[in-house]
C-alpha positions in Angstrom: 0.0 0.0 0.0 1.6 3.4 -1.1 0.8 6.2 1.7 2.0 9.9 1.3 3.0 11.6 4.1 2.0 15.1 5.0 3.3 17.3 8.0 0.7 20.0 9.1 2.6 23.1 11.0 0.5 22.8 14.2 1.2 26.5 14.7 0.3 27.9 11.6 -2.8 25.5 11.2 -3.8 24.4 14.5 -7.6 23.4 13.6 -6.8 21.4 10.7 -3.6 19.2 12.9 -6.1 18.9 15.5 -8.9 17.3 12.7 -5.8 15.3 11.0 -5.2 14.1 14.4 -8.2 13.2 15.6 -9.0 11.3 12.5 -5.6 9.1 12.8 -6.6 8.5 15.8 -10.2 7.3 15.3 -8.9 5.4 12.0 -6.2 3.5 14.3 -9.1 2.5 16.6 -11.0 1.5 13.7 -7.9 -0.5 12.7 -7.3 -2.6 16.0 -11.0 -3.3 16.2 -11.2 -5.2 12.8 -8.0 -6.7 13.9 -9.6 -8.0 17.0 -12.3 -9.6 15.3 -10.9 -10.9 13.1 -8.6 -12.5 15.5 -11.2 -13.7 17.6 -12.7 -14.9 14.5 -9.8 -16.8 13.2 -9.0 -18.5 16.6 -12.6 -19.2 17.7 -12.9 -21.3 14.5 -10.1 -23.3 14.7 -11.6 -24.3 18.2 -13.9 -26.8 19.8 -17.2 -24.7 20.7 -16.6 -25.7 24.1 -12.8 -24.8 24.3 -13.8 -20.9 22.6 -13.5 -17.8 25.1 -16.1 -15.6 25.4 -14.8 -12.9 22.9 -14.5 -15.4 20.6 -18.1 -16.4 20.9 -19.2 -13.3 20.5 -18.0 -12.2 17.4 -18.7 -15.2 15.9 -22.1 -14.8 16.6 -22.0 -11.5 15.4 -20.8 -12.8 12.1 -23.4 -15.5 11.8 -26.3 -12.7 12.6 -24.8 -10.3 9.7 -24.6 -13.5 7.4 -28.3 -14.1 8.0 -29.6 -10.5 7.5 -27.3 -10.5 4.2 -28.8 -13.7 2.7 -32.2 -12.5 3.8 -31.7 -9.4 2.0 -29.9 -11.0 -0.9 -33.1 -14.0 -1.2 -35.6 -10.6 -1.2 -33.7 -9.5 -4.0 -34.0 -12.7 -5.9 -37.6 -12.7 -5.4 -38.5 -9.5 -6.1 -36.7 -9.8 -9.8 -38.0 -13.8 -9.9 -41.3 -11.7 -9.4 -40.5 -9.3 -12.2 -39.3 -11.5 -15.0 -43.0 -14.0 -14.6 -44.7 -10.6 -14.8 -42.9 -9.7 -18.4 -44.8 -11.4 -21.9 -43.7 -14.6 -22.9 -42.6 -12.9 -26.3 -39.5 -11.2 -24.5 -38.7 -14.4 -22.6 -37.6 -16.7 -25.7 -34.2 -16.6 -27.2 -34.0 -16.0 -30.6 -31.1 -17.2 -32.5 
């Protein structure tokens, strides 16, 4: 990943190194979180249910609840268009060669 670097005079601009550095933060807390779960994840896996800590647990349920609200969102899709290709004529269902 290429990065550029870019030094803000924190005396001549002192509200935007405060934003700059308020946003590095946030985006390095951002960082260690998804690197957390998907530690947890990772390790819980490898594990007997049983043997898992709680963490682990945890944000593997999380990851089976998001799983299951995308494939019921993605299914809903499917029958929505399932339900807009019966409605079309017959005529523009055939291939012609």
């Amino acid at each position: 990943m290429h990065t550029i670097s870019i030094f803000v005079d924190q005396n001549r601009m002192p509200k935007l190194a405060s934003y700059f550095e308020c946003q590095t933060h946030l985006a390095k807390k951002l960082r260690n979180s998804a690197n957390f779960i998907l530690r947890n994840l990772r390790t819980g896996l490898k594990k007997d249910p049983v043997d898992r800590t709680s963490n682990e647990n945890e944000v593997i349920e999380t990851v089976r609840i998001g799983i299951e609200m995308a494939n019921e969102k993605l299914q809903k899709d499917v029958d929505r268009l399932t339900k807009q290709l019966q409605s079309l004529p017959a005529s523009l269902l055939t291939i012609q060669n």
